[in-house]
Each structure stands twice: as structure tokens, then as C-alpha cells.
C-alpha positions as CSV (number, residue, x, y, z in Angstrom):
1,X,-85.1,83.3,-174.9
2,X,-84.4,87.0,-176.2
3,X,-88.1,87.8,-175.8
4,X,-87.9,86.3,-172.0
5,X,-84.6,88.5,-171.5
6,X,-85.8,91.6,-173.4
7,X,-89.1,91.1,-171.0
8,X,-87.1,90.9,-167.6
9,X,-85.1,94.0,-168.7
10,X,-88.7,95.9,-168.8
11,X,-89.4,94.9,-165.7
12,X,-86.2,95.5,-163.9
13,X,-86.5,98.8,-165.6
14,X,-89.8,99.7,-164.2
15,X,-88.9,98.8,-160.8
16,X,-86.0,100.9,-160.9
17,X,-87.8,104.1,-162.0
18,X,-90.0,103.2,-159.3
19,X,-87.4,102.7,-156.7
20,X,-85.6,106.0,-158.1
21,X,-88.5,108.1,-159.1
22,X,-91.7,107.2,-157.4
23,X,-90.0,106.2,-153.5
24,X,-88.0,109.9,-153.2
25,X,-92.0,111.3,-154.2
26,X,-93.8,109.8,-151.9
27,X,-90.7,109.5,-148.8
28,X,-91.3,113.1,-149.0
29,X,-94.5,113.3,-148.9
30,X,-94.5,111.9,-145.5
31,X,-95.1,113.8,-142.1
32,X,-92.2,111.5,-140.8
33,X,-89.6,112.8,-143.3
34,X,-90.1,116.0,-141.7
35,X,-90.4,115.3,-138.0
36,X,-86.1,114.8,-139.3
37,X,-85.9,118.6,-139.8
38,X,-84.7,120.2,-136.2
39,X,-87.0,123.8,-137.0
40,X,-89.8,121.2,-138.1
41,X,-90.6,118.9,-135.6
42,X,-92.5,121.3,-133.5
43,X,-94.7,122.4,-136.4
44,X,-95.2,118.7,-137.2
45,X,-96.4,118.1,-133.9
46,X,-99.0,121.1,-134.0
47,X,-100.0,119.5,-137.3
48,X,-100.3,116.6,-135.5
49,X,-103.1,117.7,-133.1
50,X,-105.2,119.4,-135.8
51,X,-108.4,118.5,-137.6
52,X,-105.7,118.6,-141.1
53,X,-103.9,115.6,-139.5
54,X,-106.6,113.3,-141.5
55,X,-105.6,115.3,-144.7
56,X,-101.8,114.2,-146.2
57,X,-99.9,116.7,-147.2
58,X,-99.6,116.6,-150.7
59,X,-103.8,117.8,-150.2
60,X,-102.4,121.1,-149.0
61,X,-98.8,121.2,-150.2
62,X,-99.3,120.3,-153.4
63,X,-100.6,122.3,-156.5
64,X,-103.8,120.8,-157.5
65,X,-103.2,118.9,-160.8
66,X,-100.6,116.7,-162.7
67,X,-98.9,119.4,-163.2
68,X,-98.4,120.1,-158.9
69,X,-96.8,116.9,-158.7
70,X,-94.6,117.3,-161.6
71,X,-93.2,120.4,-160.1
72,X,-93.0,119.0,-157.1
73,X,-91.1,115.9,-158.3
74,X,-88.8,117.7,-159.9
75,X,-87.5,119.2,-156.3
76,X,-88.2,116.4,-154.5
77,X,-86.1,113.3,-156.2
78,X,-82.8,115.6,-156.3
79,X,-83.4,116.7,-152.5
80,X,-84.1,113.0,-151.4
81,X,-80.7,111.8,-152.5
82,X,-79.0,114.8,-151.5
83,X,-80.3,114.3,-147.8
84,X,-79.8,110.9,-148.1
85,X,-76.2,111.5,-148.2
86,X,-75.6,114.5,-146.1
87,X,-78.5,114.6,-144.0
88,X,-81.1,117.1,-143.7
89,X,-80.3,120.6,-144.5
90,X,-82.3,123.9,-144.3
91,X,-84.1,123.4,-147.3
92,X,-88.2,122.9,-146.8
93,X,-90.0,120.7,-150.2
94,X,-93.3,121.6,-148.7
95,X,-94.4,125.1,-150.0
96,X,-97.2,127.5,-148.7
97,X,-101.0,126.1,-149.8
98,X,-102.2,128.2,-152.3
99,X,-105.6,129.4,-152.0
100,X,-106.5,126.8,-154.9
101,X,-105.0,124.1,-152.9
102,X,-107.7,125.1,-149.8
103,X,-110.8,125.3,-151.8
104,X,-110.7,121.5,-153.0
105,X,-111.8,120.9,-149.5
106,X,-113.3,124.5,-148.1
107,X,-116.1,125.0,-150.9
108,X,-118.3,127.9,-148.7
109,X,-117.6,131.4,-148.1
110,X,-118.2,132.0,-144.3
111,X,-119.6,135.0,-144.0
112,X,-119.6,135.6,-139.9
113,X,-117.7,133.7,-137.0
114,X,-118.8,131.1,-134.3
115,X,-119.0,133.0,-131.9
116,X,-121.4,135.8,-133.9
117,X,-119.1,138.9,-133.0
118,X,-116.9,139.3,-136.3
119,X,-118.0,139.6,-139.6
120,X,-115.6,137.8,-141.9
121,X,-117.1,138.1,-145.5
122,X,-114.9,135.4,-147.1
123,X,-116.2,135.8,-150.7
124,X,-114.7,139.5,-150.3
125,X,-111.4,138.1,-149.9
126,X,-111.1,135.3,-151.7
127,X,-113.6,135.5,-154.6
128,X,-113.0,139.2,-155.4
129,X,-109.9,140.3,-153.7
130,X,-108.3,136.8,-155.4
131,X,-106.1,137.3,-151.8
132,X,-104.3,134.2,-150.6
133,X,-105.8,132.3,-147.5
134,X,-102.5,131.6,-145.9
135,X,-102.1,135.6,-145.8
136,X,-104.6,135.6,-143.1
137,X,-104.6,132.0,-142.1
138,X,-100.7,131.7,-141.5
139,X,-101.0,130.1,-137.8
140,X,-103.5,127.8,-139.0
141,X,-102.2,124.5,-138.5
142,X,-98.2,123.8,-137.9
143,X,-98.3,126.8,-135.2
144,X,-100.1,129.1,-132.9
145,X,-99.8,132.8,-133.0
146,X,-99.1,135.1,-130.2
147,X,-101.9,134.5,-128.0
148,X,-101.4,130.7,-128.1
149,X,-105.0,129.8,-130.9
150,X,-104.7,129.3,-134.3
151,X,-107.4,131.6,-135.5
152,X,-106.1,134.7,-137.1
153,X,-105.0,137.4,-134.5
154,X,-106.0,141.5,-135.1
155,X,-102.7,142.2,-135.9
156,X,-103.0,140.1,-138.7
157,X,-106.2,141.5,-140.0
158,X,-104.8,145.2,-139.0
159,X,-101.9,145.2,-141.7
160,X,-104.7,145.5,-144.3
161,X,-107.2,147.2,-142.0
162,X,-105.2,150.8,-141.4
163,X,-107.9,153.2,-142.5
164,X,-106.5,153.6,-146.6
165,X,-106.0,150.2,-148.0
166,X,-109.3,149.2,-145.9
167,X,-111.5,150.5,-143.1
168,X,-110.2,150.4,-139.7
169,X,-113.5,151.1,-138.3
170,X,-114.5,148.6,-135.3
171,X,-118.1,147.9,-136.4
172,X,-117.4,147.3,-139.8
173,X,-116.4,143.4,-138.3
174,X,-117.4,143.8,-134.5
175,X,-121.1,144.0,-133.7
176,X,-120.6,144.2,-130.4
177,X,-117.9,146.4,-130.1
178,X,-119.4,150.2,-130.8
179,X,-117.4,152.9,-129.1
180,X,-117.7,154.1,-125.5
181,X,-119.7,156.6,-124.6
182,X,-116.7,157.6,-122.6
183,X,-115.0,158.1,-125.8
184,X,-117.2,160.8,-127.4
185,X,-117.2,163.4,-124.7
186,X,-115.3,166.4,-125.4
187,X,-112.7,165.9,-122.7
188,X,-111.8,162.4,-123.3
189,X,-108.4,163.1,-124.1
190,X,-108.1,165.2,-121.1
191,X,-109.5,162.7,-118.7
192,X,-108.5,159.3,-120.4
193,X,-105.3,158.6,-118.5
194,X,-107.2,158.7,-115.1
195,X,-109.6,156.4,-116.8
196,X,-107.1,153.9,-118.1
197,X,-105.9,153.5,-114.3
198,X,-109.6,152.1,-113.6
199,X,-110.2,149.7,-116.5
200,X,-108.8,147.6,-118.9
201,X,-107.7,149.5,-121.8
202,X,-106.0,146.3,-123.3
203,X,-109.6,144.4,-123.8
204,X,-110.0,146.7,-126.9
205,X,-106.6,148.4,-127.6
206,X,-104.3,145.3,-127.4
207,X,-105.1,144.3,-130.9
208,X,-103.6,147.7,-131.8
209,X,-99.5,147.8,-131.7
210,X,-98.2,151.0,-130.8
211,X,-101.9,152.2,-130.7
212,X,-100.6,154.7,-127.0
213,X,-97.0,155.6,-128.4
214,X,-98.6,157.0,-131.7
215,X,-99.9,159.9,-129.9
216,X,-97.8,159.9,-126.4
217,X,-94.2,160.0,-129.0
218,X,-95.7,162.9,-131.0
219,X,-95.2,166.1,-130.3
220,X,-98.4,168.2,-131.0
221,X,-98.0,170.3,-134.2
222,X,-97.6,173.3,-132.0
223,X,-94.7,172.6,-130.6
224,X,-92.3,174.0,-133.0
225,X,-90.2,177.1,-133.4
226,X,-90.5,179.6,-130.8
227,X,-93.0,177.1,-128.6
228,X,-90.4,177.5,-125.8
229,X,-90.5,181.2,-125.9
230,X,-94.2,181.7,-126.7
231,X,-96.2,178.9,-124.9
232,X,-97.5,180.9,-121.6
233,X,-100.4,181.9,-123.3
234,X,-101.5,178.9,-124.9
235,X,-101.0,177.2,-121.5
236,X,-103.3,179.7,-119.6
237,X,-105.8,178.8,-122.3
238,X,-105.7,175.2,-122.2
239,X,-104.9,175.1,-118.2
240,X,-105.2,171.3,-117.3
241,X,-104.7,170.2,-120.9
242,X,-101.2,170.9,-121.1
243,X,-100.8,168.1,-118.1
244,X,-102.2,165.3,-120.1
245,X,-98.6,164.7,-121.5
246,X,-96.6,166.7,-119.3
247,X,-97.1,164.4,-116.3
248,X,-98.5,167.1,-113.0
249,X,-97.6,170.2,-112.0
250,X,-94.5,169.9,-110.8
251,X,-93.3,170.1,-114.7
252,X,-93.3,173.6,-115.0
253,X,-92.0,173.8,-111.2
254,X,-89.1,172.6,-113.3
255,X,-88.6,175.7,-115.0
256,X,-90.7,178.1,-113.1
């Protein structure tokens, strides 16, 4: 009779470490416990729409090992009960995949894009640099950047990409994007405004912020001390060039 009792205590007892332990664990492993969050449900439904949607999200979420879910557990159960009283807060379980997380499923180092323009040399990154794929990949999956894809945008790559931490130069990644002709002729920067009125400056340049206002909100290193007093003869020398920035020659009527 004690045997019988002592063996229905072990199994109410294992049924309520699975009720308290295992059921918070895997509620919030669920894309529905989520969709609950008001700043979640959008990035849910991105989710949703994706090729990840046949991946769950401890796959991603998760560290990979024992030792992932233990960690996770561990701010999981308390959270569950928590938000089982008082609701959801602002609090997210679900942290950023790590770049081990990624690589139990993306095993290759792609070395050039679809669509053969950009040269993307993976193994650089991730094998050598040791850099995170969410750094470049954050719009992958639960949101689109900018320009409405989920592909990394330029401004992503251009935080990195500034001329000293890397190069900046265009054909390092694009093979089809050498430089103008137009660009290389001695009076480009004379001539380039009337030449931005004609063509699309923004098919290259977009990708760059700021890339006009960090010459057009500089003044040149000439400008300084007694410019005011002493720029006549500079002016005669450089005729026309003074009115790349100083908008015509009704400036100087301003004065003159």
C-alpha cells in the first residue's frame, strides 16, 4: 500500500515539474505567445511570410546546446508566470541569433550574390572577422529595411565600409559599378551640379547618407581669416569655380 502511495507521489510529482517547468518552456517557445506582444505582432507576421517560418524558434533563438536551453529556461519559467498574472510587459525572451545559432543550418560561405553584381566574401566575415550575422543581417526575417526587402541595405554595409576600418572603394563589391568617365575629368566638380539636373545622381549616391552635405556644409580650407578681405584675387583666378557653391552671379552683385 506504501509502495503504491509512495509510487503515485512520483508521478504526481513528475507531472507537476512538467506542468510548472516544461509547459512555461515550450508556451514560450511559441510564435503565438508572441503575436500577444503589441511591438511584436508585426514582426511575427513578417516572420510569418518567410522561408524561417518552417524553422521554430528555439532553431534561431536559442543557443545551440543543453546549455541554450538551460539559460533560456531559466528566463522563461519566471516570465511565463509573471505574464500570466499581469499580462505582457515589454520584456522580449527571444534574444538576437548568434552567428552559432545560423550556421547549424547555413553551412557555405557565399562568396558572390544572385544577381552576380556584389561580391559578398562570407568566409571573410564570418570565419575570420568572427563578426556576427545579425550585424549585417538585421532585417532579415521579422522586418524589412528601408527600402521595403530584407536583404542588407548599403547603409548597412557602409558603417564598416568608410575608407579606415575597410575599403569604401565601389569595385571592391560592385563589378558593374566602375566610376564614370564623367567623374575623372578635371572639371567635374565645376560642372557636376548642371550634370545632376540631367541624371539620376541617386542610382549610385543614395546608398551614401549625407554623401552631398559633406562637401556642400564645408567651407573650403581657404576660407578662414582674412578670406573676406583678401578673396578678389583668388576669385579672378578660379573665375567660374567660385560659383559652384555660391549659387550664380548675382552673389557677389550682393556685395559688389
Amino acid at each position: 500500500m506504501h509502495r503504491r502511495l509512495r509510487t503515485w507521489a512520483l508521478i504526481g510529482l513528475g507531472v507537476l515539474l512538467v506542468v510548472v517547468v516544461v509547459l512555461p518552456v515550450f508556451s514560450t517557445l511559441q510564435p503565438d505567445y508572441y503575436r500577444r506582444y503589441p511591438d511584436l505582432g508585426p514582426r511575427m507576421d513578417h516572420w510569418e511570410t518567410s522561408t524561417h517560418a518552417r524553422i521554430s524558434c528555439g532553431e534561431c533563438h536559442l543557443d545551440p546546446g543543453i546549455s541554450g536551453v538551460v539559460t533560456f529556461s531559466a528566463k522563461a519559467i519566471p516570465a511565463f508566470y509573471s505574464q500570466l498574472v499581469q499580462g505582457p510587459d515589454t520584456t522580449n525572451l527571444l534574444g538576437t541569433p548568434t552567428r552559432e545559432a545560423c550556421q547549424k543550418c547555413h553551412t557555405s560561405y557565399r562568396s558572390v550574390a544572385p544577381s552576380g553584381d556584389l561580391l559578398i566574401p562570407h568566409k571573410a566575415h564570418v570565419g575570420i572577422l568572427k563578426m556576427e550575422c545579425t550585424t549585417c543581417h538585421k532585417n532579415l526575417v521579422h522586418s524589412l529595411n528601408r527600402h521595403g526587402f530584407n536583404r542588407p541595405d548599403m547603409e548597412t554595409c557602409l558603417t564598416c565600409h568608410d575608407g579606415v576600418a575597410a575599403t569604401d572603394e565601389c569595385v571592391k563589391c560592385h563589378t558593374r559599378k566602375q566610376t564614370p568617365a564623367s567623374h575623372t575629368q578635371k572639371d567635374w566638380l565645376q560642372v557636376h551640379g548642371a550634370a545632376a539636373a540631367e541624371q539620376d545622381c541617386a542610382e549610385c549616391h543614395d546608398w551614401t547618407p549625407g554623401y552631398c552635405a559633406e562637401c556642400h556644409e564645408r567651407k573650403p580650407a581657404s576660407h578662414v581669416g582674412n578670406w573676406k578681405k583678401n578673396h578678389a584675387a583668388p576669385a579672378k583666378v578660379r573665375g567660374d569655380g567660385c560659383l559652384v557653391c555660391h549659387g550664380g552671379e548675382e552673389f557677389c552683385k550682393t556685395c559688389h
